[in-house]
N, C-alpha and C positions, 0 to 999 in steps of 0.2 A: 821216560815218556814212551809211550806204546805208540808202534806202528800204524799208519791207518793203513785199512783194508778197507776193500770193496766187498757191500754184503748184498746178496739177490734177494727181495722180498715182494711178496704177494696180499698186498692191502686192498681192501675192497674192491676186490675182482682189477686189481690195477699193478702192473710189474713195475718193481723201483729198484736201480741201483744205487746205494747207498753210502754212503765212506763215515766208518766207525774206527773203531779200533778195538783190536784183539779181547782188550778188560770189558768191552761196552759191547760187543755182539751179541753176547746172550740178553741181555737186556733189550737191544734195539729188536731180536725178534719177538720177544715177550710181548713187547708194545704192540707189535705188528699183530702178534696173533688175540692179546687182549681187545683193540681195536677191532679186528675180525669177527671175534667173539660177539663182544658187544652189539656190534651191527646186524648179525644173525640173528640176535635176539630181539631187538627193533624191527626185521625185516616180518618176524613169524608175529609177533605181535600187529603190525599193519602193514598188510602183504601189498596191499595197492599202493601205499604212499609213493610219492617219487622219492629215489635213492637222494638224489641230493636236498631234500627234507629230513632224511631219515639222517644222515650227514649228520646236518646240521642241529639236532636232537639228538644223538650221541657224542658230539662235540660239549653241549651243553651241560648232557650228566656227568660227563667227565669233569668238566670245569668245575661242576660243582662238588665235586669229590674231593678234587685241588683244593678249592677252598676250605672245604669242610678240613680238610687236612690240616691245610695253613692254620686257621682258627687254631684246631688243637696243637697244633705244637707251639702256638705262641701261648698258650693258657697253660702249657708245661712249663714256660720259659719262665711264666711270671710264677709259679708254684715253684720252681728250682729255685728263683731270685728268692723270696720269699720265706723259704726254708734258708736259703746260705745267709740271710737277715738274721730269721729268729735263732741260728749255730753260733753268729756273733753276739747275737746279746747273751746265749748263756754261758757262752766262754766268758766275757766280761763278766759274768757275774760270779763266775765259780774261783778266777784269779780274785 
């Protein structure tokens, strides 16, 4: 099990002390700066919205990315199933 550490990051213009660990920090700043990302791109597209609108509309396309994801790996899950079905029936049939 990895140590946790404290990580410094910088999320919409907001300073966070974090506790990850060693395997997860590169990842926890990805987020950070994918999050950053995204919202820059929100900001340029509607420069007046309030920030915590804009928030909460990158909060949302992300969710829906989740989702979208979810969906697909359970449509993989029932295509794995599916396939290790139709591997048994041709084993059955080839004994």
């Amino acid at each position: 099990m990895s140590e946790q550490i404290a990580v410094d990051l910088k999320v919409l213009g907001h300073s966070f002390r974090l506790a990850t660990t060693s395997d997860q920090q590169a990842d926890l700043e990805r987020a950070a700066q994918l999050l950053n990302d995204k919202y820059d791109e929100f900001r340029r597209k509607a420069p007046r919205m309030e920030p915590s609108k804009l928030i909460i509309m990158v909060a949302l396309e992300l969710m829906q990315e989740v989702l979208s994801m979810n969906k697909s790996l359970q449509e993989y899950a029932n295509c794995e199933l599916l396939l290790q079905n139709i591997l048994e029936q041709v084993e059955e049939l080839t004994e």
